[in-house]
N, C-alpha and C positions, 0 to 999 in steps of 0.2 A: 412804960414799956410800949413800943409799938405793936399795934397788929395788923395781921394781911386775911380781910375776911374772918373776923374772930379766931381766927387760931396766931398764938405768940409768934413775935418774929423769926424764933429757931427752925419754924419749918421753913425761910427761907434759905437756909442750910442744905436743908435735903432737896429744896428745886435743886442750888445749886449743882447739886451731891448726882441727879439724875441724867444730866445733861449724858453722861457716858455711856448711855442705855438705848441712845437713840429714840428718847422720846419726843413727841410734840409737845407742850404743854400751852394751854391759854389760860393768863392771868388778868383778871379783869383785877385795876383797882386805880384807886382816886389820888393813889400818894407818887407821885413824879419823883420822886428818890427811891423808892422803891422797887420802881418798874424799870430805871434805869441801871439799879444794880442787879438786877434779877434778871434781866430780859436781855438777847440779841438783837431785837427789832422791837421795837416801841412804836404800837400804831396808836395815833393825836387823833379823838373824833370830832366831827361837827356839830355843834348844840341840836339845831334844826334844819333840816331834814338829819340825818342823824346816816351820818358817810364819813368815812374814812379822809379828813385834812391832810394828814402828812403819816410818812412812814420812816422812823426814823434809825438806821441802823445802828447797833452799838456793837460796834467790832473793837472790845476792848476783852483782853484775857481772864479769865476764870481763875482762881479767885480775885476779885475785884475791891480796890481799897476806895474808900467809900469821900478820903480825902484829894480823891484823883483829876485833876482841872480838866480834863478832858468829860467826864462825866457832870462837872459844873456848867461846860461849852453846851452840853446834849440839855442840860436841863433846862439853859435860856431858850434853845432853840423851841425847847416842847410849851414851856409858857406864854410866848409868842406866838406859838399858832394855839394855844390855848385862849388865849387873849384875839387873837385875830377872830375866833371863832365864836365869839362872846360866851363862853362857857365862864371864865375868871376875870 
C-alpha cells in the first residue's frame, strides 16, 4: 500500500475531494507519481542551494487516470530536472 506522509493512500481522495472549496493546499513529498496525480503545479527543487528548478503545470482534469500518457510526459519532464539538479 502506498503512503503520502504516513497517512494511507485514500486521503489522496479527499485532497482530491477538496479542490471544490477553494482551498490552497501544499503537499510536500518524494513520490513523482503522486504529486503528479494530486497536484495542479508540481514545483522540481534544487539539491543545493535549495530553489525552486522548474514549475511544472498539470492542467489535466479531476479525477485523473493514473494510466494517462500525458502524466507519463510530466513525469520525464520532473526526473530530468530531478536529475539535472543532482538530487536522483
Amino acid at each position: 500500500m502506498k503512503w503520502i506522509s504516513g497517512q494511507p493512500l485514500e486521503v489522496g481522495f479527499h485532497l482530491v475531494r477538496i479542490e471544490h472549496h477553494a482551498i490552497a493546499l501544499l503537499l510536500v513529498t518524494h513520490d513523482v507519481d503522486e504529486a503528479l496525480y494530486l497536484s495542479d503545479r508540481v514545483l522540481v527543487m534544487d539539491n543545493r542551494p535549495s530553489s525552486i528548478r522548474q514549475a511544472l503545470a498539470v492542467e489535466l482534469p479531476h479525477p485523473r487516470d493514473r494510466r494517462d500518457p500525458r502524466l507519463a510526459q510530466l513525469k520525464a519532464l520532473s526526473l530530468t530536472a530531478l536529475q539535472q539538479a543532482h538530487v536522483i
